[in-house]
C-alpha positions in Angstrom: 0.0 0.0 0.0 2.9 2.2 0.5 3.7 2.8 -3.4 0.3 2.4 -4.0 -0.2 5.8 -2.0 3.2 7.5 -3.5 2.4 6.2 -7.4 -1.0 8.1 -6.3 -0.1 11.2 -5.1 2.5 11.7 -8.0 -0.3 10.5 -10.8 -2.4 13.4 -9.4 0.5 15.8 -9.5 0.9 15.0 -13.3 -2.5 15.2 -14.0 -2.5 18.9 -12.1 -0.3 20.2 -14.2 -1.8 19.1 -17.1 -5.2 20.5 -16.1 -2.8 23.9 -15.5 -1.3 23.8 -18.4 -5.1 24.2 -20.0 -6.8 26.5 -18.0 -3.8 28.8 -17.1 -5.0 30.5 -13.5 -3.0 31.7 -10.8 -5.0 30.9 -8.4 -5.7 27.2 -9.6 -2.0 26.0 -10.0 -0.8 23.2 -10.1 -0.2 22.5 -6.5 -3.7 23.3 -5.6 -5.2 21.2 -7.9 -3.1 18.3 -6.5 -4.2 18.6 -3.1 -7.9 18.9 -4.0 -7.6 15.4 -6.4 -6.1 13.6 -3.5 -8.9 15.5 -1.1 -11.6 14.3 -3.4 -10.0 10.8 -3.9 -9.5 10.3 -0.3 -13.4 11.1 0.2 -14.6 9.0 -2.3 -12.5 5.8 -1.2 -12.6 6.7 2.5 -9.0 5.9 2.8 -8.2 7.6 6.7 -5.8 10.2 6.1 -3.0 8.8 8.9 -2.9 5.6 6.5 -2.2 8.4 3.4 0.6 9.8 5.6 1.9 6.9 6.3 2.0 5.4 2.6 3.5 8.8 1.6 6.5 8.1 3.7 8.9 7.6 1.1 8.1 11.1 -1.0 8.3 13.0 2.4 11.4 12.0 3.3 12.8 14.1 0.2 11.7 16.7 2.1 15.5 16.2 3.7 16.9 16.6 0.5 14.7 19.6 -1.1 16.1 21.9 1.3 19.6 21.3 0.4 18.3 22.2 -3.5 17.2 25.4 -2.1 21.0 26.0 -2.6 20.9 26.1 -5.9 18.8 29.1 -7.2 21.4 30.7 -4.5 24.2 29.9 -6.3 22.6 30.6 -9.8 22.0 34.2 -8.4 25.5 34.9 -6.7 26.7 37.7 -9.6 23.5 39.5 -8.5 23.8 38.7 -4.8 27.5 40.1 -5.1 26.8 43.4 -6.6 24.1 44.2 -4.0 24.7 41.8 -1.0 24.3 44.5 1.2 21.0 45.7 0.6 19.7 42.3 -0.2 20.7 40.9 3.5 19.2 44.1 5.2 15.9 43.3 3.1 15.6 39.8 3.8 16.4 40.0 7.2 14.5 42.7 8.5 11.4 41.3 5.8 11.7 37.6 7.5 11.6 38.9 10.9 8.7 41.3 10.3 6.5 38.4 8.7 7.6 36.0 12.0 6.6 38.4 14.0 3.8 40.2 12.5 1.2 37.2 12.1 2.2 35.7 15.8 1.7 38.9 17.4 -1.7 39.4 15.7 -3.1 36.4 16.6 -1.9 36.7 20.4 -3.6 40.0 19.8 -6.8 37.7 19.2 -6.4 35.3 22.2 -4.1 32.3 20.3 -1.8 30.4 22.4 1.1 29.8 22.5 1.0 26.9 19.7 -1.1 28.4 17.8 1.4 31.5 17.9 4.2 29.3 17.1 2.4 27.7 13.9 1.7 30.9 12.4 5.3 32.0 12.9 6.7 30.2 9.9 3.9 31.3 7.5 6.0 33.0 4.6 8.6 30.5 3.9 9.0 27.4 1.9 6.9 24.3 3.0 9.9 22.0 4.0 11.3 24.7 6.0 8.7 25.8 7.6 7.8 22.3 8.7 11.3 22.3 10.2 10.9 25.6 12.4 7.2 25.0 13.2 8.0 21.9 14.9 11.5 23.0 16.0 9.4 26.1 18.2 5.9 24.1 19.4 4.0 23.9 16.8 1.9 22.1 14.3 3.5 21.3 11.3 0.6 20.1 9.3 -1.2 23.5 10.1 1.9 25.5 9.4 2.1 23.8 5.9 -1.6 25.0 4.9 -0.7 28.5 6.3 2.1 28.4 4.1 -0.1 27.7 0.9 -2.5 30.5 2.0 0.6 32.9 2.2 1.9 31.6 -1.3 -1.5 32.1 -2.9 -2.5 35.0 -1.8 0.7 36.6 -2.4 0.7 35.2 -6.0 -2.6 36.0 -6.9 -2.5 39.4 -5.2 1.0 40.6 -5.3 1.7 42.3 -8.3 -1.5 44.2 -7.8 -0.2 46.0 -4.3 2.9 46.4 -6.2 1.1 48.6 -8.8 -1.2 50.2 -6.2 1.8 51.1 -4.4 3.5 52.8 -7.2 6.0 49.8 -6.7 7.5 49.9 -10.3 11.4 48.7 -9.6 11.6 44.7 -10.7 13.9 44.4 -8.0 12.1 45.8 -5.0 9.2 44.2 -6.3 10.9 40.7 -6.6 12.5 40.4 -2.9 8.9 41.5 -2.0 7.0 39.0 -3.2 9.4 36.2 -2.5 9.4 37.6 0.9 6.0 36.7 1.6 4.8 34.5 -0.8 7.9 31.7 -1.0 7.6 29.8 -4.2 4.2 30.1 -5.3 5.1 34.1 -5.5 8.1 33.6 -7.2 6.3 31.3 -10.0 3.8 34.4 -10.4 7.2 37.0 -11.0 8.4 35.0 -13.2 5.1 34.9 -15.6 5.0 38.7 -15.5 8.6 39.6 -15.3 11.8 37.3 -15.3 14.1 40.1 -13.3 11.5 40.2 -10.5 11.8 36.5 -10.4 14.8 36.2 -10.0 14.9 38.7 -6.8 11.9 36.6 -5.8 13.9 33.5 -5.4 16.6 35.1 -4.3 14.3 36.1 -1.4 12.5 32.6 -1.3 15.9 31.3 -0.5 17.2 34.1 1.9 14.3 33.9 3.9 13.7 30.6 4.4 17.7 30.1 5.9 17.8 33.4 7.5 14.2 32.7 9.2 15.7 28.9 9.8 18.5 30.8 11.7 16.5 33.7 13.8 13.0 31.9 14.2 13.7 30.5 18.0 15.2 33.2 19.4 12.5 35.5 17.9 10.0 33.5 18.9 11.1 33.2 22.9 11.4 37.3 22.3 7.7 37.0 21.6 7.1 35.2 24.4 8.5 37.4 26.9 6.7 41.0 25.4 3.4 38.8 25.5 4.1 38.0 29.2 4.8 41.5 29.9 1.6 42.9 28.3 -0.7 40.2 29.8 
Protein backbone atom coordinates (compact mmCIF):
# COMPACT_ATOMS: atom_id res chain seq x y z
CA UNK A 1 0.00 0.00 0.00
CA UNK A 2 2.93 2.15 0.47
CA UNK A 3 3.67 2.81 -3.41
CA UNK A 4 0.25 2.40 -3.95
CA UNK A 5 -0.24 5.79 -1.99
CA UNK A 6 3.20 7.50 -3.51
CA UNK A 7 2.36 6.21 -7.35
CA UNK A 8 -1.04 8.06 -6.31
CA UNK A 9 -0.14 11.22 -5.12
CA UNK A 10 2.48 11.70 -8.04
CA UNK A 11 -0.28 10.51 -10.77
CA UNK A 12 -2.44 13.45 -9.38
CA UNK A 13 0.47 15.78 -9.55
CA UNK A 14 0.92 15.04 -13.31
CA UNK A 15 -2.48 15.18 -13.96
CA UNK A 16 -2.51 18.85 -12.06
CA UNK A 17 -0.33 20.17 -14.20
CA UNK A 18 -1.83 19.11 -17.08
CA UNK A 19 -5.16 20.52 -16.14
CA UNK A 20 -2.76 23.91 -15.46
CA UNK A 21 -1.28 23.84 -18.42
CA UNK A 22 -5.05 24.23 -19.98
CA UNK A 23 -6.82 26.51 -17.97
CA UNK A 24 -3.83 28.84 -17.15
CA UNK A 25 -4.98 30.51 -13.46
CA UNK A 26 -2.98 31.70 -10.77
CA UNK A 27 -5.02 30.86 -8.39
CA UNK A 28 -5.70 27.16 -9.56
CA UNK A 29 -2.00 26.04 -9.96
CA UNK A 30 -0.78 23.19 -10.14
CA UNK A 31 -0.22 22.53 -6.46
CA UNK A 32 -3.74 23.31 -5.56
CA UNK A 33 -5.15 21.19 -7.86
CA UNK A 34 -3.07 18.27 -6.50
CA UNK A 35 -4.15 18.57 -3.10
CA UNK A 36 -7.86 18.92 -3.98
CA UNK A 37 -7.62 15.45 -6.41
CA UNK A 38 -6.08 13.61 -3.51
CA UNK A 39 -8.93 15.52 -1.10
CA UNK A 40 -11.63 14.27 -3.43
CA UNK A 41 -9.98 10.84 -3.90
CA UNK A 42 -9.46 10.31 -0.30
CA UNK A 43 -13.35 11.14 0.21
CA UNK A 44 -14.62 9.04 -2.26
CA UNK A 45 -12.47 5.82 -1.24
CA UNK A 46 -12.59 6.69 2.54
CA UNK A 47 -9.03 5.87 2.76
CA UNK A 48 -8.16 7.56 6.69
CA UNK A 49 -5.81 10.22 6.08
CA UNK A 50 -3.05 8.78 8.92
CA UNK A 51 -2.88 5.59 6.51
CA UNK A 52 -2.24 8.39 3.42
CA UNK A 53 0.59 9.76 5.59
CA UNK A 54 1.89 6.94 6.30
CA UNK A 55 1.97 5.37 2.60
CA UNK A 56 3.49 8.83 1.64
CA UNK A 57 6.50 8.12 3.65
CA UNK A 58 8.90 7.55 1.10
CA UNK A 59 8.09 11.11 -0.97
CA UNK A 60 8.34 13.00 2.42
CA UNK A 61 11.39 11.99 3.25
CA UNK A 62 12.82 14.11 0.21
CA UNK A 63 11.74 16.68 2.06
CA UNK A 64 15.46 16.16 3.66
CA UNK A 65 16.95 16.60 0.52
CA UNK A 66 14.69 19.61 -1.06
CA UNK A 67 16.07 21.91 1.32
CA UNK A 68 19.61 21.32 0.36
CA UNK A 69 18.34 22.16 -3.53
CA UNK A 70 17.21 25.41 -2.14
CA UNK A 71 21.01 26.05 -2.65
CA UNK A 72 20.94 26.08 -5.90
CA UNK A 73 18.81 29.09 -7.20
CA UNK A 74 21.40 30.67 -4.54
CA UNK A 75 24.18 29.88 -6.31
CA UNK A 76 22.62 30.63 -9.80
CA UNK A 77 21.98 34.22 -8.45
CA UNK A 78 25.46 34.89 -6.68
CA UNK A 79 26.73 37.72 -9.60
CA UNK A 80 23.47 39.54 -8.54
CA UNK A 81 23.82 38.70 -4.75
CA UNK A 82 27.45 40.12 -5.08
CA UNK A 83 26.78 43.39 -6.63
CA UNK A 84 24.10 44.19 -3.97
CA UNK A 85 24.67 41.77 -0.99
CA UNK A 86 24.27 44.49 1.17
CA UNK A 87 20.98 45.67 0.59
CA UNK A 88 19.67 42.34 -0.24
CA UNK A 89 20.70 40.87 3.49
CA UNK A 90 19.17 44.07 5.24
CA UNK A 91 15.86 43.34 3.15
CA UNK A 92 15.65 39.79 3.80
CA UNK A 93 16.40 40.03 7.23
CA UNK A 94 14.53 42.67 8.49
CA UNK A 95 11.36 41.29 5.83
CA UNK A 96 11.73 37.59 7.48
CA UNK A 97 11.58 38.91 10.90
CA UNK A 98 8.69 41.34 10.33
CA UNK A 99 6.49 38.35 8.72
CA UNK A 100 7.55 36.03 12.04
CA UNK A 101 6.60 38.42 14.03
CA UNK A 102 3.79 40.21 12.55
CA UNK A 103 1.16 37.17 12.14
CA UNK A 104 2.21 35.66 15.84
CA UNK A 105 1.72 38.91 17.39
CA UNK A 106 -1.68 39.37 15.74
CA UNK A 107 -3.07 36.38 16.59
CA UNK A 108 -1.95 36.67 20.42
CA UNK A 109 -3.55 39.98 19.75
CA UNK A 110 -6.78 37.74 19.15
CA UNK A 111 -6.40 35.33 22.22
CA UNK A 112 -4.07 32.25 20.31
CA UNK A 113 -1.84 30.37 22.38
CA UNK A 114 1.11 29.83 22.53
CA UNK A 115 1.04 26.86 19.70
CA UNK A 116 -1.11 28.41 17.80
CA UNK A 117 1.36 31.45 17.91
CA UNK A 118 4.16 29.32 17.10
CA UNK A 119 2.43 27.68 13.92
CA UNK A 120 1.74 30.88 12.41
CA UNK A 121 5.26 31.96 12.87
CA UNK A 122 6.68 30.24 9.89
CA UNK A 123 3.92 31.29 7.46
CA UNK A 124 6.04 33.00 4.60
CA UNK A 125 8.56 30.52 3.90
CA UNK A 126 9.03 27.40 1.90
CA UNK A 127 6.94 24.32 3.04
CA UNK A 128 9.89 22.03 3.99
CA UNK A 129 11.31 24.71 6.01
CA UNK A 130 8.68 25.84 7.61
CA UNK A 131 7.78 22.28 8.72
CA UNK A 132 11.29 22.25 10.17
CA UNK A 133 10.90 25.64 12.40
CA UNK A 134 7.20 24.98 13.21
CA UNK A 135 8.01 21.89 14.86
CA UNK A 136 11.54 23.01 15.98
CA UNK A 137 9.37 26.11 18.25
CA UNK A 138 5.87 24.14 19.43
CA UNK A 139 3.96 23.90 16.82
CA UNK A 140 1.93 22.10 14.35
CA UNK A 141 3.53 21.32 11.35
CA UNK A 142 0.59 20.12 9.35
CA UNK A 143 -1.19 23.46 10.08
CA UNK A 144 1.90 25.51 9.40
CA UNK A 145 2.07 23.76 5.94
CA UNK A 146 -1.58 25.05 4.92
CA UNK A 147 -0.72 28.50 6.27
CA UNK A 148 2.08 28.38 4.05
CA UNK A 149 -0.06 27.67 0.90
CA UNK A 150 -2.50 30.48 1.96
CA UNK A 151 0.65 32.86 2.17
CA UNK A 152 1.91 31.65 -1.31
CA UNK A 153 -1.47 32.14 -2.91
CA UNK A 154 -2.55 34.99 -1.80
CA UNK A 155 0.71 36.57 -2.39
CA UNK A 156 0.75 35.16 -6.03
CA UNK A 157 -2.64 36.02 -6.87
CA UNK A 158 -2.48 39.40 -5.15
CA UNK A 159 1.00 40.60 -5.26
CA UNK A 160 1.72 42.33 -8.31
CA UNK A 161 -1.53 44.20 -7.84
CA UNK A 162 -0.18 46.03 -4.31
CA UNK A 163 2.87 46.42 -6.17
CA UNK A 164 1.05 48.58 -8.76
CA UNK A 165 -1.20 50.16 -6.21
CA UNK A 166 1.80 51.09 -4.40
CA UNK A 167 3.48 52.82 -7.24
CA UNK A 168 6.03 49.78 -6.70
CA UNK A 169 7.46 49.86 -10.33
CA UNK A 170 11.42 48.74 -9.61
CA UNK A 171 11.64 44.74 -10.70
CA UNK A 172 13.93 44.42 -8.01
CA UNK A 173 12.12 45.83 -4.98
CA UNK A 174 9.16 44.17 -6.31
CA UNK A 175 10.89 40.69 -6.57
CA UNK A 176 12.53 40.43 -2.88
CA UNK A 177 8.92 41.46 -1.99
CA UNK A 178 7.04 39.02 -3.23
CA UNK A 179 9.38 36.24 -2.47
CA UNK A 180 9.42 37.57 0.87
CA UNK A 181 6.01 36.67 1.62
CA UNK A 182 4.81 34.50 -0.81
CA UNK A 183 7.94 31.66 -1.01
CA UNK A 184 7.65 29.77 -4.21
CA UNK A 185 4.19 30.12 -5.26
CA UNK A 186 5.10 34.12 -5.50
CA UNK A 187 8.14 33.56 -7.19
CA UNK A 188 6.33 31.26 -9.95
CA UNK A 189 3.82 34.43 -10.42
CA UNK A 190 7.19 36.99 -11.02
CA UNK A 191 8.41 35.01 -13.23
CA UNK A 192 5.13 34.87 -15.61
CA UNK A 193 5.00 38.69 -15.53
CA UNK A 194 8.60 39.64 -15.33
CA UNK A 195 11.79 37.32 -15.29
CA UNK A 196 14.09 40.13 -13.35
CA UNK A 197 11.54 40.17 -10.45
CA UNK A 198 11.79 36.53 -10.38
CA UNK A 199 14.76 36.21 -10.04
CA UNK A 200 14.88 38.65 -6.82
CA UNK A 201 11.88 36.63 -5.83
CA UNK A 202 13.93 33.50 -5.44
CA UNK A 203 16.59 35.07 -4.29
CA UNK A 204 14.25 36.11 -1.44
CA UNK A 205 12.53 32.62 -1.25
CA UNK A 206 15.94 31.31 -0.45
CA UNK A 207 17.21 34.06 1.91
CA UNK A 208 14.32 33.89 3.85
CA UNK A 209 13.70 30.61 4.44
CA UNK A 210 17.72 30.12 5.85
CA UNK A 211 17.82 33.40 7.55
CA UNK A 212 14.16 32.69 9.17
CA UNK A 213 15.69 28.87 9.80
CA UNK A 214 18.45 30.81 11.68
CA UNK A 215 16.46 33.70 13.78
CA UNK A 216 13.02 31.86 14.24
CA UNK A 217 13.73 30.54 18.05
CA UNK A 218 15.20 33.21 19.37
CA UNK A 219 12.48 35.46 17.88
CA UNK A 220 9.96 33.50 18.94
CA UNK A 221 11.07 33.16 22.95
CA UNK A 222 11.38 37.32 22.34
CA UNK A 223 7.71 37.02 21.56
CA UNK A 224 7.09 35.25 24.37
CA UNK A 225 8.46 37.43 26.89
CA UNK A 226 6.68 41.04 25.44
CA UNK A 227 3.36 38.81 25.47
CA UNK A 228 4.06 38.04 29.17
CA UNK A 229 4.77 41.54 29.87
CA UNK A 230 1.57 42.94 28.29
CA UNK A 231 -0.66 40.24 29.81
Amino acid sequence: MIYLYCLMTIIAFFLAVAINKRIKSLVFNSFVITVCLLIAILLIFHIPYHDYIEGNKPLSSLLGPSIVALALPLYEQLKQIKQYWRSILFITTISSAFAMLSGSFIAYLFGANQQIMATIFAKSITTPLAMAVSGTIGGVPTVTVVLVIIAGLIGSVLGYTIMKLLRIKNSEAAGLAIGTASHALGTAACMEIDKKAGTYSSIALVLCGVITSLIAPLLFDLLLIVSKIFS
